[in-house]
PLY file of the C-alpha trace (Angstrom):
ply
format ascii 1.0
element vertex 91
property float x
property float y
property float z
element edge 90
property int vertex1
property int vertex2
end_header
-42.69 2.75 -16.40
-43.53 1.89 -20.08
-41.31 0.38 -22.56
-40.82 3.82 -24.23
-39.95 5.41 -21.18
-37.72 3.04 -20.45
-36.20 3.34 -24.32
-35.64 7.03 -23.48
-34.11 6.77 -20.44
-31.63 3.94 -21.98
-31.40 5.19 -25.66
-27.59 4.78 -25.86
-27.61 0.98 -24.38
-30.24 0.22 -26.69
-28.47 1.70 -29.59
-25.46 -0.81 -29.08
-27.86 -3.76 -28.53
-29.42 -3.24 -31.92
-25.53 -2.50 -33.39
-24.90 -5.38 -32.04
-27.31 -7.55 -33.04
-27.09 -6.23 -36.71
-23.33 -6.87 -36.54
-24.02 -10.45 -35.71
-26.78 -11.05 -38.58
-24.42 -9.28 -41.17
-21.57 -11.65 -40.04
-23.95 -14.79 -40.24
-24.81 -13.59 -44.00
-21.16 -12.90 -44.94
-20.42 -16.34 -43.70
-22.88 -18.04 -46.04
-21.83 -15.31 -49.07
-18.16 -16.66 -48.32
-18.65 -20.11 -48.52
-20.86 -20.06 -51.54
-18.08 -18.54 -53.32
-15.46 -21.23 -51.79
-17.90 -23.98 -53.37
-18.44 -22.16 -56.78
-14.17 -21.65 -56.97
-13.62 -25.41 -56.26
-15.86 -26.40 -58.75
-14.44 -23.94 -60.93
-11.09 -25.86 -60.26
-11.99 -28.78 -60.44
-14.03 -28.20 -63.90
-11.38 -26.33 -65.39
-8.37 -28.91 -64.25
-10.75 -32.05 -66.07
-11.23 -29.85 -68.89
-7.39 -29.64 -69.21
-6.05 -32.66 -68.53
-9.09 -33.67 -71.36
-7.60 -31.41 -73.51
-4.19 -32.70 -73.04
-5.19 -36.19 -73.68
-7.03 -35.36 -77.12
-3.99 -33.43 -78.28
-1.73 -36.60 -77.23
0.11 -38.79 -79.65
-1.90 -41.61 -78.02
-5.03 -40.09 -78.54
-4.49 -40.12 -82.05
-3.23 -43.79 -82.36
-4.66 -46.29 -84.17
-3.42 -49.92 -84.32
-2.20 -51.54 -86.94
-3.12 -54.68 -88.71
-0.69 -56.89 -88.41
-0.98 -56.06 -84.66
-4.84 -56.48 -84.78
-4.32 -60.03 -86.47
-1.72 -61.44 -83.98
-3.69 -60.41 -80.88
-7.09 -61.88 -82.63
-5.01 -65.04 -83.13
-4.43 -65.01 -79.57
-7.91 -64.56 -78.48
-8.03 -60.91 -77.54
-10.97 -59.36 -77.76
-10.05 -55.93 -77.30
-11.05 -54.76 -80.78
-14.66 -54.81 -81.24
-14.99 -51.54 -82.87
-15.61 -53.10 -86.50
-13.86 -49.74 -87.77
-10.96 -50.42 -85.83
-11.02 -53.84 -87.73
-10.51 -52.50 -90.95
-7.82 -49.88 -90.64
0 1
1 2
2 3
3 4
4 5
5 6
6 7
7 8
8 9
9 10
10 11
11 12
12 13
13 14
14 15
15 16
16 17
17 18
18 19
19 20
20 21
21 22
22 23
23 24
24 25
25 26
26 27
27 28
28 29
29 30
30 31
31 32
32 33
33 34
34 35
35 36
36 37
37 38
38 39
39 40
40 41
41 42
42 43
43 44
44 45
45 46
46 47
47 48
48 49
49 50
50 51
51 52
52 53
53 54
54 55
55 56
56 57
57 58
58 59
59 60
60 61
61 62
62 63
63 64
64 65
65 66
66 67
67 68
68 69
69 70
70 71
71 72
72 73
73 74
74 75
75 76
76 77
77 78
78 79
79 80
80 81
81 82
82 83
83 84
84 85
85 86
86 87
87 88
88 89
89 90
């Protein structure tokens, strides 16, 4: 007996095995398509949570403070060094 004989003969089982096999590969692909997405939302998050918090922090009243002089002169006196922005200096 030949193979296509033996396809004949069996047409229905063979029918299921190649179903079957088909519903496998689409599964493994779907698998893959779903966790690509997963990773490109939690980067999303993640990217859009730093970009908040960022903006958050540049809209702060600390963001926008600036030291004053007197301060700047008593912590020189001391010996800080925290100031080396010569812009910061002069303010």
């Amino acid at each position: 007996m030949d193979l296509q004989q033996a396809i004949k003969q069996n047409l229905h089982y063979y029918k299921q095995v190649k179903a079957k096999l088909d519903a496998h590969q689409t599964k493994a692909t779907l698998n893959t398509l779903r966790k690509e997405w997963l990773d490109k939302q939690k980067l999303n998050n993640y990217q859009n949570e730093y970009d908040r918090v960022k903006g958050i922090v540049a809209n702060s009243v600390v963001a926008h403070h600036k030291p004053s002089k007197d301060r700047i002169a008593i912590l020189d006196k001391l010996g800080v060094k925290l100031f080396d922005n010569p812009e910061i200096k002069k303010k």
